[in-house]
C-alpha positions as CSV (number, residue, x, y, z in Angstrom):
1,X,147.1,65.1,197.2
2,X,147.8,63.0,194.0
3,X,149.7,64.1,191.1
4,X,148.8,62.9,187.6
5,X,151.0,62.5,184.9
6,X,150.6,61.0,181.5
7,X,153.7,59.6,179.2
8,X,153.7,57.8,175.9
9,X,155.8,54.8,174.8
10,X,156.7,54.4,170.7
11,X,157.5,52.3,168.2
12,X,160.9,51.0,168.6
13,X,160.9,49.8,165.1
14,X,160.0,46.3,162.8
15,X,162.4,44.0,164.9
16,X,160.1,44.6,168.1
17,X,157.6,47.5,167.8
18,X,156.2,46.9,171.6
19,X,159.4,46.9,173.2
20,X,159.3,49.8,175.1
21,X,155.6,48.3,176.1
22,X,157.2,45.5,177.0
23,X,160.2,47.1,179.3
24,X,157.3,49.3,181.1
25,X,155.2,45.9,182.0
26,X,158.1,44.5,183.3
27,X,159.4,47.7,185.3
28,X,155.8,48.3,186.8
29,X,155.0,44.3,187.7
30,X,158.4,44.3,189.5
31,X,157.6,42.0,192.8
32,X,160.1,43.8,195.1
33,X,158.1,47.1,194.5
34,X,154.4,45.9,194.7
35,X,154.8,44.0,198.0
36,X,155.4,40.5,196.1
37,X,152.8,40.9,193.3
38,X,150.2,42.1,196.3
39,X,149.4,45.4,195.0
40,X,149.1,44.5,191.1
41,X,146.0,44.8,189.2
42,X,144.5,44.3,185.5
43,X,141.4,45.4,183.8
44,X,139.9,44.0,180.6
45,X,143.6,41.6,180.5
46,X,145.4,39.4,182.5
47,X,148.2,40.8,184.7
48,X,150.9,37.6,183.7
49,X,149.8,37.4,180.4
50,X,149.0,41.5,179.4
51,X,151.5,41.8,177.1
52,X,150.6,39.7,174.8
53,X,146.6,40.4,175.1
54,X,147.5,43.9,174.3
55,X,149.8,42.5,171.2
56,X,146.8,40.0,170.0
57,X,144.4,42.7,169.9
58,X,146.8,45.6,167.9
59,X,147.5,42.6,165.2
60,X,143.5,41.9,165.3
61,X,142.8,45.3,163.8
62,X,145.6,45.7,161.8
63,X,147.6,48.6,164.0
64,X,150.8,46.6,165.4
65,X,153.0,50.2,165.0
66,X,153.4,53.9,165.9
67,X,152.4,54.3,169.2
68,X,152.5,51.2,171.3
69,X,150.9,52.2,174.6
70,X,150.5,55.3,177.8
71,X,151.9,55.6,181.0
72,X,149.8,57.4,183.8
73,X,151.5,58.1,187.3
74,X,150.0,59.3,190.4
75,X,152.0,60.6,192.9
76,X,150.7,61.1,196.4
77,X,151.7,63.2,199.5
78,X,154.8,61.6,201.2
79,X,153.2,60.2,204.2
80,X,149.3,61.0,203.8
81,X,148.2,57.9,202.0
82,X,148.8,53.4,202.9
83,X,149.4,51.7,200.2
84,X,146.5,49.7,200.3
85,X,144.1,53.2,199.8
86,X,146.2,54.3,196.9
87,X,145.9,50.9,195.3
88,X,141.6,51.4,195.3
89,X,141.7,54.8,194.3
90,X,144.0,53.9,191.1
91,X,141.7,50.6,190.6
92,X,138.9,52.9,190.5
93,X,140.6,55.8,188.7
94,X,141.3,52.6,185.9
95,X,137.9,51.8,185.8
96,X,136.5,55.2,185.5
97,X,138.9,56.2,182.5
98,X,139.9,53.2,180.5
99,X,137.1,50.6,181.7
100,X,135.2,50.3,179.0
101,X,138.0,50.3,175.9
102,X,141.4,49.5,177.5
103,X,143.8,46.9,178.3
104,X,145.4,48.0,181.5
105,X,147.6,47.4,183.9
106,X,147.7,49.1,187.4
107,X,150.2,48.5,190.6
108,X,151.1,50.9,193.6
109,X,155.4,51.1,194.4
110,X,155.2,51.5,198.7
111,X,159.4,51.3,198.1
112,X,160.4,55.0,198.1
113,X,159.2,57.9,200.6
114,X,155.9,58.9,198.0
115,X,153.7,56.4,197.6
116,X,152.9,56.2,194.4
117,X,151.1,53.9,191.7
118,X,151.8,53.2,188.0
119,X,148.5,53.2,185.1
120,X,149.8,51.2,181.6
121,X,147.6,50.7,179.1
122,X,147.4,49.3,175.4
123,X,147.3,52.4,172.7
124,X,144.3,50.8,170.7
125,X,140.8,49.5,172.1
126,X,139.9,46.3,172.4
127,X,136.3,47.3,171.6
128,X,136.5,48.8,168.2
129,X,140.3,49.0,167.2
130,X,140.5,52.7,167.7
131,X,143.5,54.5,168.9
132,X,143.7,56.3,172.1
133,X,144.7,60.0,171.3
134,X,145.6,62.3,174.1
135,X,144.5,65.6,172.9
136,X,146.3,69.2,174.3
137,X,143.9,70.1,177.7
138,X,142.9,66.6,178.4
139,X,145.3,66.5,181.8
140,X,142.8,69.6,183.3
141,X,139.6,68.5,181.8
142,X,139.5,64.6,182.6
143,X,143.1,63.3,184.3
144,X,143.2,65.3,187.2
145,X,139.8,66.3,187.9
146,X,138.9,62.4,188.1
147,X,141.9,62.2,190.6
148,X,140.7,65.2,192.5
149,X,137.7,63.4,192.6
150,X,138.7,59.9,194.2
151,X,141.2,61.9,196.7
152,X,138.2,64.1,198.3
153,X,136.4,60.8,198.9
154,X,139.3,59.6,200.5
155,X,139.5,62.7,202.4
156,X,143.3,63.4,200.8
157,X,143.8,66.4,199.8
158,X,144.1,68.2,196.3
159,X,145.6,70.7,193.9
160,X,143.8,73.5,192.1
161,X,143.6,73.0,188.1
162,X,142.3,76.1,187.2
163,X,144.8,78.4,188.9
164,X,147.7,78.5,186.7
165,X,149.6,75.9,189.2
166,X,149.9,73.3,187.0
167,X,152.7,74.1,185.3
168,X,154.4,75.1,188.6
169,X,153.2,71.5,190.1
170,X,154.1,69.5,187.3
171,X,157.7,70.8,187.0
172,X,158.4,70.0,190.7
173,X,157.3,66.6,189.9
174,X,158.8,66.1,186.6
175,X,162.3,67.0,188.7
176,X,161.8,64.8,191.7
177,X,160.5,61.8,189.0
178,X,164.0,62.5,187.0
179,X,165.6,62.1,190.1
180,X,163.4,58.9,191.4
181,X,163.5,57.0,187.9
182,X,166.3,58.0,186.0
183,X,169.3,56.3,184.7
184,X,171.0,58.2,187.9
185,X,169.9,57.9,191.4
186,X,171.2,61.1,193.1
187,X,170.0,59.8,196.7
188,X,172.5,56.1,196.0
189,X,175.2,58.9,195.7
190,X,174.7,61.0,198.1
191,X,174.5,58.3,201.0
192,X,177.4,57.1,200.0
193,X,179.1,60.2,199.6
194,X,177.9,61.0,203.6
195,X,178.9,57.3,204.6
196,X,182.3,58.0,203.6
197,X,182.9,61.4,204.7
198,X,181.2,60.3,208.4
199,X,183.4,57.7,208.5
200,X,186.5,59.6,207.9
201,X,185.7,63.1,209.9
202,X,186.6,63.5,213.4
203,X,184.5,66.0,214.1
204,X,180.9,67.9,212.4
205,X,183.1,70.6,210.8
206,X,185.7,68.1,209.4
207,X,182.6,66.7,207.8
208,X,181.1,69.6,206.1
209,X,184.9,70.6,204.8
210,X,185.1,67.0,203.3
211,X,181.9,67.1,201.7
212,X,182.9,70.5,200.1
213,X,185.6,69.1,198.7
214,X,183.6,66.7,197.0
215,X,182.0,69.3,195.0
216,X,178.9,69.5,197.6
217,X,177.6,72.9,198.1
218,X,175.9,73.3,201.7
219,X,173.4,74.8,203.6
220,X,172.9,74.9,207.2
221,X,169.7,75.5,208.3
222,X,167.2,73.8,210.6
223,X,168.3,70.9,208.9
224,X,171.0,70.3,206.9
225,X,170.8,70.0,203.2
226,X,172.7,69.6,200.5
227,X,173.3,69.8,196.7
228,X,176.0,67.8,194.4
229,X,177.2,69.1,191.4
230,X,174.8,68.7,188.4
231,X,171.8,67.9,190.7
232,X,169.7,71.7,190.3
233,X,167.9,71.7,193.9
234,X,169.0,71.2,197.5
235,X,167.8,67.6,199.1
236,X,167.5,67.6,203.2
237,X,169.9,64.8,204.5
238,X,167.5,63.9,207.1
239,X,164.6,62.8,204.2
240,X,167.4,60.0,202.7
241,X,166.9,58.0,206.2
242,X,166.9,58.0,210.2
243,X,170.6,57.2,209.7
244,X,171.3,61.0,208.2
245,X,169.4,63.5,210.4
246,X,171.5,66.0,211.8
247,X,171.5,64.6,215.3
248,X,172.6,60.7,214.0
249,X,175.1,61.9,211.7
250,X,176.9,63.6,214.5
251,X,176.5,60.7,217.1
252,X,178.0,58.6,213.8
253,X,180.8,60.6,213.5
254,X,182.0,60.1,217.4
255,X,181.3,56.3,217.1
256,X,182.0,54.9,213.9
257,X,185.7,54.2,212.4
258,X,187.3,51.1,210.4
259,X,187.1,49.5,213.6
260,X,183.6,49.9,213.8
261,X,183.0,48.1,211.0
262,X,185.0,45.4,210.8
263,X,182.6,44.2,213.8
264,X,179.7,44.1,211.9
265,X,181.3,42.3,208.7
266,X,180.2,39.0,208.5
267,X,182.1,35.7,207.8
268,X,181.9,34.7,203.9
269,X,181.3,30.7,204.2
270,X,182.7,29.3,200.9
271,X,179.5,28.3,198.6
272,X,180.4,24.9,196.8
273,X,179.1,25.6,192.8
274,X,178.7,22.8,190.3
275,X,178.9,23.3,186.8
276,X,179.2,21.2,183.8
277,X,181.8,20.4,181.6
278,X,180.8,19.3,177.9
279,X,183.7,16.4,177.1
280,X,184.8,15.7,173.6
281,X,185.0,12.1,172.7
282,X,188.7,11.5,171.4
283,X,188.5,11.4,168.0
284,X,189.3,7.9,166.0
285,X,192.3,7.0,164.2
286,X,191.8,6.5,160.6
287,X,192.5,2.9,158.8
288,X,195.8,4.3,157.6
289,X,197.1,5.7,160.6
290,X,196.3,2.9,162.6
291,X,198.7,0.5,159.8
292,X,201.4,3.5,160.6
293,X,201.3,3.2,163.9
294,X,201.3,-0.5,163.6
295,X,204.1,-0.5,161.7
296,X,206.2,1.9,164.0
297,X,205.7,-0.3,166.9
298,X,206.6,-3.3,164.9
299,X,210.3,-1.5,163.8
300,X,210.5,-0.8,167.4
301,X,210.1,3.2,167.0
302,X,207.4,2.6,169.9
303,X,207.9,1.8,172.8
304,X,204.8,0.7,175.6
305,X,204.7,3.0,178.5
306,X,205.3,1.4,181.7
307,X,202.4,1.1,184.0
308,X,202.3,3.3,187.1
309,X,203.5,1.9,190.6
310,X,201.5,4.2,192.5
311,X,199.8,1.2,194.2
312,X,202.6,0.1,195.5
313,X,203.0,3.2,198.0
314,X,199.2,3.4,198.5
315,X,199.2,1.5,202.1
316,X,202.0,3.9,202.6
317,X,199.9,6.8,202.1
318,X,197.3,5.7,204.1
319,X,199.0,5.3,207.2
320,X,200.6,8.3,206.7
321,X,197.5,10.3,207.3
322,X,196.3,8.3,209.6
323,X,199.4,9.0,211.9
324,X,199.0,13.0,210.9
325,X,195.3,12.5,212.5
326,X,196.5,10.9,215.7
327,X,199.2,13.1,216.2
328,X,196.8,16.1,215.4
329,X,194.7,14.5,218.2
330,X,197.6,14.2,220.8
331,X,198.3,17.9,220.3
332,X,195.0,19.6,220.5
333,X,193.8,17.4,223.6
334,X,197.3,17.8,225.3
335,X,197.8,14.0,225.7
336,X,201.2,13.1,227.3
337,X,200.2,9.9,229.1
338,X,198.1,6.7,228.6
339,X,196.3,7.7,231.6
340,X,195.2,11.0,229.9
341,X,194.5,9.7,227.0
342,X,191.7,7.3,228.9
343,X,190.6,10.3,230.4
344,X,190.0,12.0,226.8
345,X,188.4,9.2,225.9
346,X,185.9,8.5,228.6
347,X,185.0,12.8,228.5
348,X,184.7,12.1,224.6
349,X,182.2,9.0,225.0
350,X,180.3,11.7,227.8
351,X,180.4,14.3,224.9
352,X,178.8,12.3,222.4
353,X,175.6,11.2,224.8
354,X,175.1,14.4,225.6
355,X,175.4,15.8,222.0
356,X,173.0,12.7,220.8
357,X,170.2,13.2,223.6
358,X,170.1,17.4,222.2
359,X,170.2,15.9,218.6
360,X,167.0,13.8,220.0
361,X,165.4,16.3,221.6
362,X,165.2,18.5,218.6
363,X,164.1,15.7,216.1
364,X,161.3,15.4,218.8
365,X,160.1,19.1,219.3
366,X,160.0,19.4,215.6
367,X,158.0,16.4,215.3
368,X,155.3,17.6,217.6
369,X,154.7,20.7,214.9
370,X,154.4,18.6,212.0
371,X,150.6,19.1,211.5
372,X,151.6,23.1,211.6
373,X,154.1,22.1,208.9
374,X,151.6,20.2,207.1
375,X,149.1,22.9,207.0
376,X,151.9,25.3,205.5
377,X,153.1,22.9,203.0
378,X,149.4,22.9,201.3
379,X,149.3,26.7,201.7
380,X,152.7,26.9,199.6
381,X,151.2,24.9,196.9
382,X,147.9,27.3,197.0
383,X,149.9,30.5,197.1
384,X,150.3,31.1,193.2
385,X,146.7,30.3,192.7
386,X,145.8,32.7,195.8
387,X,147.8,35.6,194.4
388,X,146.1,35.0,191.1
389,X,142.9,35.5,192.8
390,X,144.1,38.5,194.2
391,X,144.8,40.0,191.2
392,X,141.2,39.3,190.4
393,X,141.2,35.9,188.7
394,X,137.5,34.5,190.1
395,X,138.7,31.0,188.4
396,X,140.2,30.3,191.4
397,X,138.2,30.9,193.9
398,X,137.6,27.1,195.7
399,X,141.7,27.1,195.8
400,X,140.8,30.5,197.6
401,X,138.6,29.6,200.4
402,X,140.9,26.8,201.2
403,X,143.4,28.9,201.6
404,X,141.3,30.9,203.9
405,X,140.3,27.4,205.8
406,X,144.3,26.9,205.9
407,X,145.0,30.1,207.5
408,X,142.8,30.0,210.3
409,X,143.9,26.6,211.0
410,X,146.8,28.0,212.0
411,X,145.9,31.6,213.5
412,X,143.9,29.1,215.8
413,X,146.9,27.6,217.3
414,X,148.5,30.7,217.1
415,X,151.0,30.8,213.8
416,X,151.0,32.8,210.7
417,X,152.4,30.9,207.2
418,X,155.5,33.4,208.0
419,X,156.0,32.2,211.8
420,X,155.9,28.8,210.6
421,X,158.3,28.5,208.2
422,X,160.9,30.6,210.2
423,X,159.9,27.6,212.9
424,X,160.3,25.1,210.7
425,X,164.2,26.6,209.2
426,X,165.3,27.0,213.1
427,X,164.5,23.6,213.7
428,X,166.3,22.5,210.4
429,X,169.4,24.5,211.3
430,X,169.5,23.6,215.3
431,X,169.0,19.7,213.5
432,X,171.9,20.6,211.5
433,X,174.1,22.0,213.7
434,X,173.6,19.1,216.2
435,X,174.5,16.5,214.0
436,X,177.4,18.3,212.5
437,X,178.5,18.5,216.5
438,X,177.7,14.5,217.0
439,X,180.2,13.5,213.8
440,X,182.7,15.9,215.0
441,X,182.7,14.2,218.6
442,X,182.5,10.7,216.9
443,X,185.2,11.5,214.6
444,X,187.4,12.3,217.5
445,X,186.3,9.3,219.7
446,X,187.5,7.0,216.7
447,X,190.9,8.4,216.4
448,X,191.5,8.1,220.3
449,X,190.1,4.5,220.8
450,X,192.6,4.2,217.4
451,X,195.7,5.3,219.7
452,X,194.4,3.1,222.4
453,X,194.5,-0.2,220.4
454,X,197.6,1.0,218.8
455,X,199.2,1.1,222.3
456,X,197.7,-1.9,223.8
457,X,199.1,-4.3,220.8
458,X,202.5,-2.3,221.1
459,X,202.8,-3.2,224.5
460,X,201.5,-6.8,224.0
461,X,203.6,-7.7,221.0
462,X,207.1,-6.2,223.6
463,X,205.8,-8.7,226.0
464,X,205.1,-5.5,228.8
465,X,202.2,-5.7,230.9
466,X,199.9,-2.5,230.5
467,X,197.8,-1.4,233.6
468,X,195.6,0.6,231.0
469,X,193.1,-2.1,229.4
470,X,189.8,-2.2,228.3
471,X,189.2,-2.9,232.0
472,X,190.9,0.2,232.6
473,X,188.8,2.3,229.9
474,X,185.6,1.0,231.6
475,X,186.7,1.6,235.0
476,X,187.5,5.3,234.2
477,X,184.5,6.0,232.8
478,X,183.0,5.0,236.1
479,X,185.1,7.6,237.6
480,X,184.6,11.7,237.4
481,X,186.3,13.5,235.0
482,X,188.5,16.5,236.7
């Protein structure tokens, strides 16, 4: 069953008389709600560039104001129709009604429970300048008849015109559409307002009680439903998700606390953001303040500033940190002896093999899917001109069938364009990770071969003999760690 429903859009005045056009071409065309442009479609106009088609032809005939443009919607059954089916039935449904005169624009939304698809069209004909005019009857005697129509040959079902239903039918939808698209979104609120009273019940009748207080009114049924204040009809918990049928909501309330989730919060990893900062040149001293200041110095009333002796504690510094990173070293490997600190260094120069063979290994596995890499690299460039063609633009149709050749390319070997670039962004960040891992290790070795030479001219400029020597290092690494 499909629903029709027909709204107007008017002149916002001379600063912008199609804005309201404008806002609904925008809201319909919205890429999260049409499946990433996938189910958008035009007639007698191009869908990027319909706005200002439909502007070109009002100032061709002279008719720029008043009414700007329509809006027809059709609603379907909440689980009887894909989105694909509802998308040909409006694209025929366009072609039937406004074909032959209008600029239009049609899209299905597939992101709420009703599938349902959007109609906008320009207010005057491109064929003869004429106005569309919606006359008192014309929803029973073209709109929905047409609809009725396409949904029996889809083998949908329909509603009854002629027995004073309509107004009945149209009210329930008017409601649920104030409740879908307006300015407030009662089913935001209400999850929330069940989200927090889950989380802070300790039992189902602790959780009605707090949603009463909230200014909920109740009723238990088969299912539990509920009503907030200003909201006129009762909404079923168990239609806002899986997450708030009776039986979850219960096995939420025995599970979930704080506790629960602080688990599932993930770390924040600080994002570095650049931005730019316009400097002002200093501004010049004029010819007579430059003979003040002249004069000034000359009397002696200025006096040069000294030049900083930061340099001179620079070395200073240096060392400083350097000895802050060895003694860092010393404490996190537990290093009290020249013999351990050998040891450290022979399992450090072990670590880093290993971490620079997995760093290999990776650069190599990737490297034997570079052709699939290739292939979706050439699809990326093709995808705006595929969606245009999509959408119905015939111009590019050779980018098309390349695209086509492209993708069964790789549904031979076994990919989609999705599968490969999730390939290709786990080898980028396994790549990553390992070579983050292989400068951490590296780091580390540095600073203990550091300590090592450190100790080795200590003892040589005392005049002690050391038995730990290069000889030494070599001849642990011979030997197995314990």
């Amino acid at each position: 069953m499909a629903i029709s429903k027909i709204l107007n859009m008017k002149d916002c005045g001379g600063h912008f008389h199609g804005k309201h056009l404008k806002r609904s071409l925008d809201y319909v065309m919205n890429p999260e709600k049409t499946q990433d442009g996938r189910l958008v479609g035009a007639i007698n106009c191009q869908a990027d560039a319909a706005f200002e088609q439909m502007k070109e032809t009002k100032r061709k005939f002279g008719k720029v104001d008043k009414r700007q443009g329509y809006h027809i919607i059709l609603s379907f059954k909440e689980n009887e129709v894909n989105p694909d089916t509802a998308f040909e039935i409006t694209q025929r449904f366009v072609e039937e009604y406004l074909g032959k005169s209008y600029e239009a624009i049609y899209v299905v939304h597939d992101n709420t429970e009703h599938v349902h698809s959007h109609i906008v069209f320009n207010s005057v004909s491109f064929v003869d300048g004429k106005k569309y005019r919606y006359e008192k009857g014309d929803w029973a005697k073209y709109i929905q008849p047409i609809t009725n129509r396409l949904c029996e040959e889809y083998g949908l079902s329909i509603i009854d015109v002629d027995d004073g239903s309509k107004e009945k039918q149209h009210e329930s939808y008017k409601d649920w559409s104030e409740y879908r698209e307006g300015s407030f979104v009662w089913a935001d609120m209400i999850k929330r307002d069940l989200d927090a009273c889950i989380l802070q019940a300790g039992d189902y009748q602790q959780f009605l009680d707090l949603l009463s207080d909230k200014g909920y009114t109740i009723k238990q049924g088969k299912y539990l439903a509920v009503k907030p204040q200003g909201m006129t009809r009762f909404r079923r918990c168990k239609t806002l998700g899986d997450m708030y049928s009776d039986e979850a909501i219960r096995e939420r309330i025995s599970n979930e606390d704080i506790s629960f989730y602080r688990e599932k919060q993930e770390e924040i990893k600080p994002v570095l953001i650049r931005c730019k900062v316009k400097r002002y040149r200093k501004a010049k001293m004029s010819g007579l303040q430059k003979r003040y200041y002249a004069k000034l110095y000359r009397i002696g009333k200025l006096k040069k500033r000294p030049y900083s002796q930061a340099w001179k504690y620079k070395d200073d510094i240096r060392r400083m940190h350097k000895l802050q990173k060895e003694y860092l070293f010393l404490a996190n490997h537990d290093i009290h002896s020249a013999e351990e600190l050998v040891s450290v260094i022979s399992s450090l120069t072990d670590k880093r093999k290993e971490v620079s063979s997995e760093k290999s290994r990776i650069y190599k596995a990737r490297e034997r899917s570079r052709e699939l890499f290739d292939i979706a690299d050439e699809m990326q460039e093709l995808k705006p001109a595929e969606q245009s063609y999509i959408q119905g633009d015939e111009f590019f149709e050779d980018e098309h069938i390349k695209w086509e050749m492209l993708k069964q390319k790789l549904l031979s070997q076994g990919y989609t364009l999705d599968e490969v670039e999730a390939l290709r962004k786990h080898y980028k960040e396994e790549y990553s990770q390992a070579c983050a891992k292989e400068r951490a290790v590296f780091k580390e070795l540095n600073i203990g071969k550091s300590i090592w030479k450190s100790l080795i001219s200590d003892n040589v400029s005392n005049g002690k003999d050391t038995e730990y020597n290069k000889e030494t290092i070599r001849d642990r690494k011979e030997q197995p760690v314990r």
